[in-house]
C-alpha positions in Angstrom: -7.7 -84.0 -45.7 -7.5 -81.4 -42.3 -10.3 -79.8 -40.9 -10.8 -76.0 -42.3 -10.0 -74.6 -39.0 -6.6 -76.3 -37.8 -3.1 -75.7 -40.6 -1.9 -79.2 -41.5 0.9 -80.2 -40.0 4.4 -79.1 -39.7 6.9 -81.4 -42.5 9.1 -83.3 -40.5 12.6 -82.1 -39.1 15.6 -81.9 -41.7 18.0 -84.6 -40.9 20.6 -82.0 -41.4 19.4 -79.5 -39.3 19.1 -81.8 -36.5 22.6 -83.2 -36.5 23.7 -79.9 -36.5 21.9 -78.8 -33.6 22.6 -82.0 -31.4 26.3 -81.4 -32.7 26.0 -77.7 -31.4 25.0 -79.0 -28.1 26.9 -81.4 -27.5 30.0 -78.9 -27.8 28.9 -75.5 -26.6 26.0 -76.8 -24.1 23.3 -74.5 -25.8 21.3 -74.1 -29.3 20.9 -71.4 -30.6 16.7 -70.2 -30.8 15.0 -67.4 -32.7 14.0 -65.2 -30.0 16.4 -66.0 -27.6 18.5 -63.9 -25.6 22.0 -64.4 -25.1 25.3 -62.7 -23.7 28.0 -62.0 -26.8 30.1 -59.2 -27.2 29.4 -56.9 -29.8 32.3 -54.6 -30.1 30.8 -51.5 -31.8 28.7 -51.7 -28.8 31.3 -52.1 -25.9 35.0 -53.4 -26.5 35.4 -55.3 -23.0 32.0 -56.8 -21.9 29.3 -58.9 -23.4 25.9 -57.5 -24.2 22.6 -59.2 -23.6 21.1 -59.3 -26.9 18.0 -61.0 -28.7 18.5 -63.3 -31.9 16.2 -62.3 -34.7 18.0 -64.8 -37.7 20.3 -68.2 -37.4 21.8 -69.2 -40.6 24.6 -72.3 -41.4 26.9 -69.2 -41.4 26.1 -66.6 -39.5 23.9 -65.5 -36.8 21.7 -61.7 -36.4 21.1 -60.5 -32.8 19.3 -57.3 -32.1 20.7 -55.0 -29.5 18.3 -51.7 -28.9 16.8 -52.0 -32.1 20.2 -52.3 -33.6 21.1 -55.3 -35.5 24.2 -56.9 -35.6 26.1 -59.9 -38.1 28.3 -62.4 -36.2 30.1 -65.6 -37.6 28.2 -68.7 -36.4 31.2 -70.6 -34.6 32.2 -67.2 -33.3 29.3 -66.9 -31.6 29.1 -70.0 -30.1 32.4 -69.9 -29.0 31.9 -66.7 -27.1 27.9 -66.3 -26.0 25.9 -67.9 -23.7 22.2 -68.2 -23.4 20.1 -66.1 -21.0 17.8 -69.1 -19.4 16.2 -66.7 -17.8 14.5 -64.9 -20.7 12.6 -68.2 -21.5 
């Protein structure tokens, strides 16, 4: 039993999830994080340069970033092949 003040703790990591992401890594150099920003082009935004925009939802399938309150649907693997994360936002 856990003390009334503190939430029990997390379950433990999916196996799944975390070959995936050391798989991700290990290819593109980055994960992808909730919250992040990153640098992906977008283009209903701007057809020749990439955007810095903020992911709000990571799927097996597809990734949502936010640009300006906008959101936006990319292809998982597309977006890994073309981003890049904004270390500085962290």
């Amino acid at each position: 039993m856990h003390h009334p003040y503190f939430p029990p703790p997390p379950p433990p990591p999916c196996p799944e999830c975390e070959r995936l992401r050391k798989s991700e890594y290990e290819k593109y150099g980055f994960n992808i994080v909730i919250g992040g920003k990153y640098w992906t082009k977008i283009p209903e935004v701007r057809k020749c340069c990439p955007i810095k925009v903020t992911v709000v939802e990571s799927t097996a399938k597809e990734i949502t970033v936010d640009f300006n309150g906008v959101k936006f649907t990319k292809d998982r693997t597309e977006f890994l092949k073309s981003s890049w994360r904004d270390y500085d936002s962290f």
